[in-house]
SEKE-170410 format. One line per 3 residues: their letters; for each residue x, y, z of N, C-alpha, C, O, CB. Coordinates in nm, 2 decimals, padded with zeros to 4 digits. Glycine has a CB too. Example, Ala and Ser with C-alpha at 12.3 -4.5 7.8 and 13.67 -1.06 7.14 Angstrom:
<recs>
as> 01.32/-00.57/00.78/01.23/-00.45/00.78/01.32/-00.33/00.78/01.42/-00.33/00.85/01.13/-00.45/00.90  01.28/-00.22/00.71/01.37/-00.11/00.71/01.29/00.00/00.79/01.34/00.11/00.80/01.41/-00.06/00.57 $
</recs>
This chain:
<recs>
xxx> -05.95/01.55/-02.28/-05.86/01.46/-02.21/-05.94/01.40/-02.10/-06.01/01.45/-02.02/-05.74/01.54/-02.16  -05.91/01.28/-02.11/-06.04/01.22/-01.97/-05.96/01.22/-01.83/-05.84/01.24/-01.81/-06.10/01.01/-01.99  -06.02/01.21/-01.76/-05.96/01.22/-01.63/-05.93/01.11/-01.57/-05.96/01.00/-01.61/-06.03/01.27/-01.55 $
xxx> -05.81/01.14/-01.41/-05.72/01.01/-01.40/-05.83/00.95/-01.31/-05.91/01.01/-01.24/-05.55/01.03/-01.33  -05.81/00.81/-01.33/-05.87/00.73/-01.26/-05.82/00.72/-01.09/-05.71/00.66/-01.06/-05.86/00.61/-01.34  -05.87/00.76/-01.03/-05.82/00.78/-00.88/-05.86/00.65/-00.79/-05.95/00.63/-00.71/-05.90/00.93/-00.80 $
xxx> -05.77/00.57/-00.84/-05.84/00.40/-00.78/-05.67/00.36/-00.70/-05.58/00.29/-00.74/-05.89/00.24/-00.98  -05.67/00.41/-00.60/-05.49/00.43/-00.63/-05.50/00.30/-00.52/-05.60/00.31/-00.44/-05.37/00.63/-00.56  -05.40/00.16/-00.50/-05.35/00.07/-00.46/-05.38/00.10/-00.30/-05.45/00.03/-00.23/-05.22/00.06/-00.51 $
xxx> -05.35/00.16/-00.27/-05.32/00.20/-00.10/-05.47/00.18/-00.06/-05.49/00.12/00.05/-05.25/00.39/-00.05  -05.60/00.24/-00.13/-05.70/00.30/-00.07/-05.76/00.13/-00.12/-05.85/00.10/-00.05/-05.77/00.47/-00.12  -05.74/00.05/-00.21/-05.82/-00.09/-00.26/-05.74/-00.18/-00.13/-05.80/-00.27/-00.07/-05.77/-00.16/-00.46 $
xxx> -05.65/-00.14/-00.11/-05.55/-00.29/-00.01/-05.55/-00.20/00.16/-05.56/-00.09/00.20/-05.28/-00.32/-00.09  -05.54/-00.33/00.21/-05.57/-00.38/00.36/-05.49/-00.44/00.42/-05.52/-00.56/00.44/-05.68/-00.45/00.38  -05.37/-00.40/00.47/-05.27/-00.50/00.54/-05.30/-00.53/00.66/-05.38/-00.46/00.71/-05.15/-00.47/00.55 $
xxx> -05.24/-00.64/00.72/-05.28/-00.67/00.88/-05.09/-00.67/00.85/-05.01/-00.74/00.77/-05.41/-00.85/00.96  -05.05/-00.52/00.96/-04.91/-00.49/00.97/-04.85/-00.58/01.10/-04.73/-00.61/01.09/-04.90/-00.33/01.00  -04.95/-00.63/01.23/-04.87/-00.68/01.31/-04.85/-00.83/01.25/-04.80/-00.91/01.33/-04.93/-00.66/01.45 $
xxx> -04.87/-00.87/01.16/-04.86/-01.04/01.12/-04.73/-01.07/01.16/-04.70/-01.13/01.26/-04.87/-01.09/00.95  -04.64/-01.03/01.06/-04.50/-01.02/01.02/-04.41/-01.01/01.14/-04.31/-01.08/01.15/-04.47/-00.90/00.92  -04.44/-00.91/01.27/-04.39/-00.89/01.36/-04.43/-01.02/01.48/-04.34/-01.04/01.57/-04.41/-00.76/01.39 $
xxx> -04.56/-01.11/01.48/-04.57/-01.17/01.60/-04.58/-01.34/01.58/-04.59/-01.44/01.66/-04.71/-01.11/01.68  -04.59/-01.33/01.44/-04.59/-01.48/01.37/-04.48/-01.49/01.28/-04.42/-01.39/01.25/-04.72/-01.51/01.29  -04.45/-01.62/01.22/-04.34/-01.67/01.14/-04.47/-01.75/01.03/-04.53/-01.86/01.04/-04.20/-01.80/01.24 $
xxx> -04.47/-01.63/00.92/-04.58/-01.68/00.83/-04.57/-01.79/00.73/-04.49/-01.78/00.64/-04.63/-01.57/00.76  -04.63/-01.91/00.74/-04.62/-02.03/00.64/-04.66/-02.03/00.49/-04.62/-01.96/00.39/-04.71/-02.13/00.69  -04.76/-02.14/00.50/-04.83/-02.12/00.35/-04.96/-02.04/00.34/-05.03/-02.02/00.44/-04.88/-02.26/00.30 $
xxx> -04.98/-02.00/00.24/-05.07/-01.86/00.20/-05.13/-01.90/00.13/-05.07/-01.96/00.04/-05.03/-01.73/00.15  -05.29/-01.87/00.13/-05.41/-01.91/00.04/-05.52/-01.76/00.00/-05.55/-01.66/00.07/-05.50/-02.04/00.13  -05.54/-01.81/-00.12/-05.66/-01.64/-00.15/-05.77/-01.67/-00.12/-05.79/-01.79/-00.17/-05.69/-01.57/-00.30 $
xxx> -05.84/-01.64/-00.09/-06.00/-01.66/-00.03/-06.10/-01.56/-00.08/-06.07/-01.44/-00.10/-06.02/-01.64/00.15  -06.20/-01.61/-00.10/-06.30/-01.51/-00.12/-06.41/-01.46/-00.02/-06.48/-01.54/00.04/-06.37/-01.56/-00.21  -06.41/-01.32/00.00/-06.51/-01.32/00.09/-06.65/-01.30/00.12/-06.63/-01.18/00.11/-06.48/-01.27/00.15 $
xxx> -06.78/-01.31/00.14/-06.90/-01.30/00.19/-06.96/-01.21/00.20/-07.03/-01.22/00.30/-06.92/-01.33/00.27  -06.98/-01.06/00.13/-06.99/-00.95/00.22/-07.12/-00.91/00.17/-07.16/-00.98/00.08/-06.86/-00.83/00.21  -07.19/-00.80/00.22/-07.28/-00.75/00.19/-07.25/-00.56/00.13/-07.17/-00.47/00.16/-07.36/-00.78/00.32 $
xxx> -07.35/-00.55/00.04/-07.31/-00.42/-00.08/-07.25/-00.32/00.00/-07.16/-00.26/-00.04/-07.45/-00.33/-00.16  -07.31/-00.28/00.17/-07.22/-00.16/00.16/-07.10/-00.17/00.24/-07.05/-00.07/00.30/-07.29/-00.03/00.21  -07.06/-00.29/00.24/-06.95/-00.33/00.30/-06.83/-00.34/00.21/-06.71/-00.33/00.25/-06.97/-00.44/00.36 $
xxx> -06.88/-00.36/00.06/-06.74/-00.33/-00.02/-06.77/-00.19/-00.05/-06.66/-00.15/-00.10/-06.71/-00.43/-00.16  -06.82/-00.14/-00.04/-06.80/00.04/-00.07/-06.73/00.11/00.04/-06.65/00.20/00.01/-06.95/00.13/-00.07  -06.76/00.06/00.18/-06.66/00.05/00.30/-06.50/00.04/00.23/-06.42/00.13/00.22/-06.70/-00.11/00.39 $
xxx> -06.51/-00.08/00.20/-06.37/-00.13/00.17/-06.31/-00.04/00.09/-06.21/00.01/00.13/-06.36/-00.26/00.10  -06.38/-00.01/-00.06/-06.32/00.08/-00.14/-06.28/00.20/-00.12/-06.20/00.24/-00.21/-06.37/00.08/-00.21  -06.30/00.27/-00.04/-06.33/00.38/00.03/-06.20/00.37/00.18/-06.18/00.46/00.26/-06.52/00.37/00.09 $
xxx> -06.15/00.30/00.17/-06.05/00.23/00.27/-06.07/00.23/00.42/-05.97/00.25/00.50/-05.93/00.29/00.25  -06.21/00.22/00.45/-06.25/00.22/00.62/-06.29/00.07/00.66/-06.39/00.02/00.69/-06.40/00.34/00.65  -06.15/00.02/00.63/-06.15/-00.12/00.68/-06.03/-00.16/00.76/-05.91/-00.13/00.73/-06.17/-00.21/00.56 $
xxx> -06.06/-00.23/00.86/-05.89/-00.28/00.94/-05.92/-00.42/00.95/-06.04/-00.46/00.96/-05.83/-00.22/01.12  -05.79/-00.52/00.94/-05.79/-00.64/01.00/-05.67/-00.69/01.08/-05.61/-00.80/01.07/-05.84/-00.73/00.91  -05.62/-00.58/01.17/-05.52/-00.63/01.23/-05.55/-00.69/01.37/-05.45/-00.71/01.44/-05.42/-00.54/01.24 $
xxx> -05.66/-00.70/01.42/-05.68/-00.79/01.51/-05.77/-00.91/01.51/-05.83/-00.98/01.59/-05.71/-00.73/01.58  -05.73/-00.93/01.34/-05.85/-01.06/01.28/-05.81/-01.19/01.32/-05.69/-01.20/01.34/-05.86/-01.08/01.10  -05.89/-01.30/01.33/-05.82/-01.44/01.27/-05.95/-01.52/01.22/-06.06/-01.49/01.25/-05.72/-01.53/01.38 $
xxx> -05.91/-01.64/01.16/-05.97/-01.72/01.13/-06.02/-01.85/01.18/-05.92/-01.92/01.21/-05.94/-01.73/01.06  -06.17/-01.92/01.20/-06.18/-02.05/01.28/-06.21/-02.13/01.14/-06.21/-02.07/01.03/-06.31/-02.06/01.40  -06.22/-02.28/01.17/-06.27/-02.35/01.12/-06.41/-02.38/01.13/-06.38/-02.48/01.20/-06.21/-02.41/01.13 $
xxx> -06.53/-02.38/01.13/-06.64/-02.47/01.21/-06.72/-02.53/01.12/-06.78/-02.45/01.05/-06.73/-02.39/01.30  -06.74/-02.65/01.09/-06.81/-02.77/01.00/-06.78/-02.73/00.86/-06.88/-02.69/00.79/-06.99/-02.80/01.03  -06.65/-02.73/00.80/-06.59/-02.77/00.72/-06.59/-02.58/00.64/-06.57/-02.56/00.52/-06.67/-02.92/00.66 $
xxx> -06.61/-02.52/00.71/-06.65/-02.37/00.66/-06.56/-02.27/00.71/-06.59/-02.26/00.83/-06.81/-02.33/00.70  -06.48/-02.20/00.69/-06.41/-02.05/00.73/-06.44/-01.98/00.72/-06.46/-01.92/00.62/-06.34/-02.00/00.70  -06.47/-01.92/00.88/-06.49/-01.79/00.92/-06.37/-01.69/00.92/-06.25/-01.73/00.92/-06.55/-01.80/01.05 $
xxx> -06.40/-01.59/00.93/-06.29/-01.48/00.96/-06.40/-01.41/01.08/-06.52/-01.42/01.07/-06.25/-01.35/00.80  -06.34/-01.35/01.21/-06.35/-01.30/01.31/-06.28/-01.20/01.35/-06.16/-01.24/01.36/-06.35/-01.36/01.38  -06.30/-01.07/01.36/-06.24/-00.94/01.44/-06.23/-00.86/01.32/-06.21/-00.74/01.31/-06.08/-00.95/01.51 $
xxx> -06.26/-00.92/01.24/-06.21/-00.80/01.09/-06.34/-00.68/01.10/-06.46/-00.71/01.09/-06.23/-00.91/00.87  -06.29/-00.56/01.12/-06.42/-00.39/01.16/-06.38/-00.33/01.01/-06.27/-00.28/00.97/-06.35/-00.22/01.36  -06.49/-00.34/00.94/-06.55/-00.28/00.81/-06.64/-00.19/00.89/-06.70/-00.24/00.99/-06.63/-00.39/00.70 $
xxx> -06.65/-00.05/00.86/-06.68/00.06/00.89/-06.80/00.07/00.82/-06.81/00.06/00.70/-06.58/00.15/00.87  -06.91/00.09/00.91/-06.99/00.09/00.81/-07.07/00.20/00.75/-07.09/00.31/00.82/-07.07/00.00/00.84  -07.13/00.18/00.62/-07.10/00.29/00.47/-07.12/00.43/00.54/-07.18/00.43/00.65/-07.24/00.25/00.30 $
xxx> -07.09/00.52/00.50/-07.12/00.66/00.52/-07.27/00.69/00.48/-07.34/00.76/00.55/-07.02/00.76/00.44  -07.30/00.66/00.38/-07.43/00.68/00.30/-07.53/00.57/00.29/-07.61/00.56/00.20/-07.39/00.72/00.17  -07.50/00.49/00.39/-07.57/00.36/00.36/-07.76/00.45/00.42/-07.81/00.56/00.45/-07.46/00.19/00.49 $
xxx> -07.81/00.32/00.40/-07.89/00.33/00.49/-07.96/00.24/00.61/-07.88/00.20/00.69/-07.95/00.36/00.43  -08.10/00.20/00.64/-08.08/00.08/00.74/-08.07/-00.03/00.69/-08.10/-00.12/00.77/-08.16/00.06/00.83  -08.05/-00.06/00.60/-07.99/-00.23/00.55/-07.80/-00.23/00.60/-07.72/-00.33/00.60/-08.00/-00.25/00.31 $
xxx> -07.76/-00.08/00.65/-07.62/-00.11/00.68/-07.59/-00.24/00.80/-07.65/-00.30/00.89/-07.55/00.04/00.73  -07.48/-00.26/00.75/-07.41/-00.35/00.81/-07.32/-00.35/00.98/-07.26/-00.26/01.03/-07.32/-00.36/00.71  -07.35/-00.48/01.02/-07.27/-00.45/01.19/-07.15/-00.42/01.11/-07.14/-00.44/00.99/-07.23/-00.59/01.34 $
xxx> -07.02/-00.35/01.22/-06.91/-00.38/01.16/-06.81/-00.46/01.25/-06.69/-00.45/01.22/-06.86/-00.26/01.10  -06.83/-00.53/01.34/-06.80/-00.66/01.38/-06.85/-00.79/01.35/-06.84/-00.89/01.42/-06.80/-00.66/01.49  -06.91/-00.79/01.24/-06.99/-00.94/01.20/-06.87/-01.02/01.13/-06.77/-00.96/01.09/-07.13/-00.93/01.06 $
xxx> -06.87/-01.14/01.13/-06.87/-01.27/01.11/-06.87/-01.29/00.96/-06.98/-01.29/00.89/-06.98/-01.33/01.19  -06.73/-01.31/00.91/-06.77/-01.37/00.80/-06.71/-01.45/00.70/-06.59/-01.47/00.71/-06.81/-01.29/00.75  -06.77/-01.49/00.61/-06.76/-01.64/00.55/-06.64/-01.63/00.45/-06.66/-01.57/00.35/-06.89/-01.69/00.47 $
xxx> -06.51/-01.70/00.47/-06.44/-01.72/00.34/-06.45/-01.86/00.30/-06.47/-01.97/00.35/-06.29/-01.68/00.35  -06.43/-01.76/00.14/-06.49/-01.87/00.00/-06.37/-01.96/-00.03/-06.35/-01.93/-00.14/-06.53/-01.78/-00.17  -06.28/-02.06/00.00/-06.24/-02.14/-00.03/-06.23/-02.31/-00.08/-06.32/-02.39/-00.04/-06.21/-02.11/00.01 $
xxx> -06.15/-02.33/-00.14/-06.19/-02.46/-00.24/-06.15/-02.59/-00.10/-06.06/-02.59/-00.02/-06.05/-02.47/-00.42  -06.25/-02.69/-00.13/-06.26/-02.81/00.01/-06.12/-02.84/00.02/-06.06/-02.84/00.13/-06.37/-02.99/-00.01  -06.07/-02.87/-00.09/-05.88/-02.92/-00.06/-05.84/-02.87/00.03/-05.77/-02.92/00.11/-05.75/-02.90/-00.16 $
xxx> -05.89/-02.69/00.04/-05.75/-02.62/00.06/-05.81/-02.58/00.21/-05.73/-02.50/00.27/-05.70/-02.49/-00.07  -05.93/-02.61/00.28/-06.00/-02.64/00.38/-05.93/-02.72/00.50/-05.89/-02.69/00.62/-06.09/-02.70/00.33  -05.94/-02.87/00.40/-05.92/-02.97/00.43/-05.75/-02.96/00.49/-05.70/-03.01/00.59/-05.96/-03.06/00.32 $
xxx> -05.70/-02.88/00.40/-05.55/-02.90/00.43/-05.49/-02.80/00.57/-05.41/-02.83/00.66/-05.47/-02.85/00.27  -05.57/-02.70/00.54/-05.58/-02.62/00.64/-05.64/-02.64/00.77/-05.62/-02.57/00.87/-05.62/-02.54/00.60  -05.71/-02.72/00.76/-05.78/-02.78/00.93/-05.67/-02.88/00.98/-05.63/-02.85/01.10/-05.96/-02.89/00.93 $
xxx> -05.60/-03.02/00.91/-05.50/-03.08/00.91/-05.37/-03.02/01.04/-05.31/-03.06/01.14/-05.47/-03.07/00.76  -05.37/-02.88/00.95/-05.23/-02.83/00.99/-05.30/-02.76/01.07/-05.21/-02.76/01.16/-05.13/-02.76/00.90  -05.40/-02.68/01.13/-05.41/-02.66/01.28/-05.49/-02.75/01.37/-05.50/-02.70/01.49/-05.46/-02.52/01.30 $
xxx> -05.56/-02.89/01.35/-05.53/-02.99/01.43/-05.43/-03.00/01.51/-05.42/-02.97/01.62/-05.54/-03.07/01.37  -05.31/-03.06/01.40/-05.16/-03.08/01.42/-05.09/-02.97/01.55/-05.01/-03.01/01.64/-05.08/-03.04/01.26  -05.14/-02.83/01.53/-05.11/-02.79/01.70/-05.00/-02.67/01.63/-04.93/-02.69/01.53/-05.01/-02.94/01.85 $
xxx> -05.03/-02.56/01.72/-04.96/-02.49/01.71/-04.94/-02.36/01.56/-04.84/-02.31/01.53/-04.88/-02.58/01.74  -05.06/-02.35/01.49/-05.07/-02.32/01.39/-05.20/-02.20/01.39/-05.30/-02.25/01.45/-05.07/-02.43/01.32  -05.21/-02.06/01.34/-05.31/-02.03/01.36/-05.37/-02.00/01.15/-05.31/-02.02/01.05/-05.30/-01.91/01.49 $
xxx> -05.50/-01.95/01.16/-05.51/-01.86/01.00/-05.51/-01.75/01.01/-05.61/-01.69/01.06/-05.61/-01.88/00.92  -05.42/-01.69/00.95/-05.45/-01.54/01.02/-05.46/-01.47/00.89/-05.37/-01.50/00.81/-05.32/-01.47/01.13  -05.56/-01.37/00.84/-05.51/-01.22/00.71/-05.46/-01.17/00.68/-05.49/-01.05/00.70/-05.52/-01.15/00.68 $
xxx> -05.37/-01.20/00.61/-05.27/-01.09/00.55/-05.28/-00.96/00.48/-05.24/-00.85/00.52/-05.21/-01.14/00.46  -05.34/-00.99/00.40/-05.43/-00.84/00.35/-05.56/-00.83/00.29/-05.60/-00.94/00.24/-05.37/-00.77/00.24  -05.64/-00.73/00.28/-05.80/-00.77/00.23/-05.75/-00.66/00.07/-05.70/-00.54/00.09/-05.99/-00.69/00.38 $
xxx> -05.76/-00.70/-00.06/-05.78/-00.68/-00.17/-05.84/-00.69/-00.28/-05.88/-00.81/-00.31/-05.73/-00.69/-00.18  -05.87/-00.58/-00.37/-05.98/-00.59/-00.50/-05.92/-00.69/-00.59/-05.81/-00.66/-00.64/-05.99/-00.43/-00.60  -05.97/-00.81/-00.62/-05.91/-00.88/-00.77/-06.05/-00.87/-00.87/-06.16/-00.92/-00.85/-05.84/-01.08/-00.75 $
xxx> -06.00/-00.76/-01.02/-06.12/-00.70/-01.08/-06.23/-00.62/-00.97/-06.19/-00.52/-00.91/-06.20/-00.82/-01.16  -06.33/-00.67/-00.95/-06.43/-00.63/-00.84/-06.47/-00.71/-00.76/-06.56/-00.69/-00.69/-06.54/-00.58/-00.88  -06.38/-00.84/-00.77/-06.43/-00.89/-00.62/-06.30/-00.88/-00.51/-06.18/-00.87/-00.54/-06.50/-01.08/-00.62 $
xxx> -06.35/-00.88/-00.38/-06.29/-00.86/-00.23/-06.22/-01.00/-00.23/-06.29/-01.09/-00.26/-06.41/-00.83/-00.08  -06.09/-01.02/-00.19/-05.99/-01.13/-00.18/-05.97/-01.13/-00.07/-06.02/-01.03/-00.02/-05.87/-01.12/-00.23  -05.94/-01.20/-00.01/-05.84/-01.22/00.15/-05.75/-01.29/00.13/-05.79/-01.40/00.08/-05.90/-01.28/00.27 $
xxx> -05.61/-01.27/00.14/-05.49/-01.35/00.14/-05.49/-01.40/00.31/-05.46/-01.31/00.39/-05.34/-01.25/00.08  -05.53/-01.52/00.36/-05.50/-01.61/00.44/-05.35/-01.67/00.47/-05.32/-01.72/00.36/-05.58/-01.69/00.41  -05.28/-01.69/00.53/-05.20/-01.79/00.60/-05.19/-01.84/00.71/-05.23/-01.78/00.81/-05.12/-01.76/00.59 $
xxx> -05.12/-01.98/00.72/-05.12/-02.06/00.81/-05.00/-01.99/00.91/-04.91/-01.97/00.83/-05.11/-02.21/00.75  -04.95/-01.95/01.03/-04.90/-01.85/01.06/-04.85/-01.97/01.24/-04.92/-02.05/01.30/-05.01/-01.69/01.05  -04.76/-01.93/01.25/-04.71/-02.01/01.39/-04.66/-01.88/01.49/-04.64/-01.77/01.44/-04.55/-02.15/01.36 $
xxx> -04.65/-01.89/01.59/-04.65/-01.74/01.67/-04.48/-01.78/01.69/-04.41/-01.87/01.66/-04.78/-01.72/01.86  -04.47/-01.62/01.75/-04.31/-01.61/01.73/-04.26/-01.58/01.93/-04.32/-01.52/02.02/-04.26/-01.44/01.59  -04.17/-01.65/01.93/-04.13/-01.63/02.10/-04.06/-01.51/02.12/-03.97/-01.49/02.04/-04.03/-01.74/02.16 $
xxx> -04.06/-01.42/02.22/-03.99/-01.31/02.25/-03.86/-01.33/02.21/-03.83/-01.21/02.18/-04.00/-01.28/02.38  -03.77/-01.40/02.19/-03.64/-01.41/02.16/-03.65/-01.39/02.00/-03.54/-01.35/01.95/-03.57/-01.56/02.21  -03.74/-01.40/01.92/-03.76/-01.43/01.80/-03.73/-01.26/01.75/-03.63/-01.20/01.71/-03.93/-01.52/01.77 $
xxx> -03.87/-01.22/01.77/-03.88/-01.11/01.76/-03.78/-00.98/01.79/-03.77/-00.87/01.74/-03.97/-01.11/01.82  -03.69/-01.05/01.93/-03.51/-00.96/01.87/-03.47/-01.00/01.78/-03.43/-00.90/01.71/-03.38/-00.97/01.94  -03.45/-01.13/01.73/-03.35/-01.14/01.66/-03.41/-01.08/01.55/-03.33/-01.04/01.47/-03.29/-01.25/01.64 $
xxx> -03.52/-01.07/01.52/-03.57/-01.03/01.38/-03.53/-00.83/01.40/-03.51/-00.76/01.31/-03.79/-01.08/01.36  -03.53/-00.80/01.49/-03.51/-00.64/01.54/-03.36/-00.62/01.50/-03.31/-00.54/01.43/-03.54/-00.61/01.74  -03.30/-00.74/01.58/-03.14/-00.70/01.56/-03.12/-00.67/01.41/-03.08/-00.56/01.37/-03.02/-00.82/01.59 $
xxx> -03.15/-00.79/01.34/-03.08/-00.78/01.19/-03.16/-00.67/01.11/-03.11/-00.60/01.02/-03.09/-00.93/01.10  -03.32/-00.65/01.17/-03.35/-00.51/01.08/-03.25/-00.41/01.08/-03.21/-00.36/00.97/-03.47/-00.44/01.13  -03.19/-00.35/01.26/-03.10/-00.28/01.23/-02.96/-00.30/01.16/-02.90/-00.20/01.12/-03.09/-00.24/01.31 $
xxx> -02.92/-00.44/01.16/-02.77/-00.44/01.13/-02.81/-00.40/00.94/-02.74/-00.34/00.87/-02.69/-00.62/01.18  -02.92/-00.45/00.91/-02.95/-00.44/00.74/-02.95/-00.26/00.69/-02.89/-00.20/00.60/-03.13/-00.52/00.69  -03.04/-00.21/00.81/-03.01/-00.06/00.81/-02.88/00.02/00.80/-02.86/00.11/00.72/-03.05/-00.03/00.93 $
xxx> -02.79/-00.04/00.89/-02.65/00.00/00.87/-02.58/00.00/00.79/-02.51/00.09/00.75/-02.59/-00.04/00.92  -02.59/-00.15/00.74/-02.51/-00.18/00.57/-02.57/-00.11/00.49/-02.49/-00.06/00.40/-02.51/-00.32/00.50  -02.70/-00.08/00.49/-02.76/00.05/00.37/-02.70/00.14/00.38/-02.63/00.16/00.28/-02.90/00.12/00.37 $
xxx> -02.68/00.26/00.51/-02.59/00.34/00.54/-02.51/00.34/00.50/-02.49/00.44/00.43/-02.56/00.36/00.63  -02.39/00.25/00.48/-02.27/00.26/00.48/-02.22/00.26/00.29/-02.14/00.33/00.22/-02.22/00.12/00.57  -02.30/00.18/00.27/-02.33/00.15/00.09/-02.34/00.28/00.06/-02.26/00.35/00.00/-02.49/00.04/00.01 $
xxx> -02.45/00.34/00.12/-02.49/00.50/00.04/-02.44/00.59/00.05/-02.45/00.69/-00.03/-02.59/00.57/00.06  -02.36/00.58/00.17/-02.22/00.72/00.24/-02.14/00.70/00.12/-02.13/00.80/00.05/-02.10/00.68/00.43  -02.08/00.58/00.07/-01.98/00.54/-00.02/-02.02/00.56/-00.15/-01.92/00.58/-00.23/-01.96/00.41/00.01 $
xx> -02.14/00.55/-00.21/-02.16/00.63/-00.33/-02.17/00.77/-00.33/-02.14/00.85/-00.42/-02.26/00.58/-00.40  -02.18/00.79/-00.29/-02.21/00.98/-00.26/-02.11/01.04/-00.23/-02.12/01.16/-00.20/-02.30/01.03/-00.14 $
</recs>
């Protein structure tokens, strides 16, 4: 009987958890990213964060900034910083369209999550607008009022 493949979802994916709470996320693009060998063994291994990441533009090229890939356990000195700088792979349209809309003001790129598609490293990008302290209740209130109505639904089947 062969054995289970222990590739489990949680340890391949990378969320950035504060997005959702400090931005009102827009349009979303997949990117490819730039990395060096023992930086996806990093990844796979799940000693990667990007919740204090974001993205610049600079001559027509996307960077990603703040993203700390841990670097390899077993590497050796070819390892990697793990605050470096690095390059996402996207198509010129979607560049183009994306510099547009944070020209325009008020827009940032921020990571949503870093994931395996087959064996290469993804980055889900979006265009992300920040959220005002008033926002961020109201988004609090209705989490709890949605909480309650679950309660109440589940008291009532049971």
């Amino acid at each position: 009987m062969a054995a289970k493949k222990n590739d489990a979802p949680r340890l391949t994916e990378v969320r950035n958890s504060k997005v959702f709470r400090d931005f009102a996320v827009g349009e979303r693009f997949e990117a490819g990213v730039q990395l060096k060998g023992t930086e996806v063994k990093s990844i796979r291994t799940g000693k990667a964060q990007i919740s204090d990441s974001f993205c610049r533009i600079d001559k027509d090229e996307v960077w990603m900034l703040g993203a700390h890939i841990e670097p390899y356990a077993f590497g050796n000195l070819e390892n990697h910083d793990s605050k470096r700088v690095r390059k996402l792979l996207l198509h010129r349209s979607d560049i183009r369209k994306i510099a547009v809309a944070m020209n325009a003001g008020g827009k940032a790129l921020i990571p949503l999550r870093m994931y395996f598609k087959a064996a290469l490293v993804k980055v889900e990008v979006a265009l992300c607008t920040g959220k005002k302290l008033f926002d961020k209740r109201e988004d609090l209130k209705k989490k709890v009022e949605m909480r309650e109505v679950n309660r109440a639904l589940r008291s009532r089947r049971g």
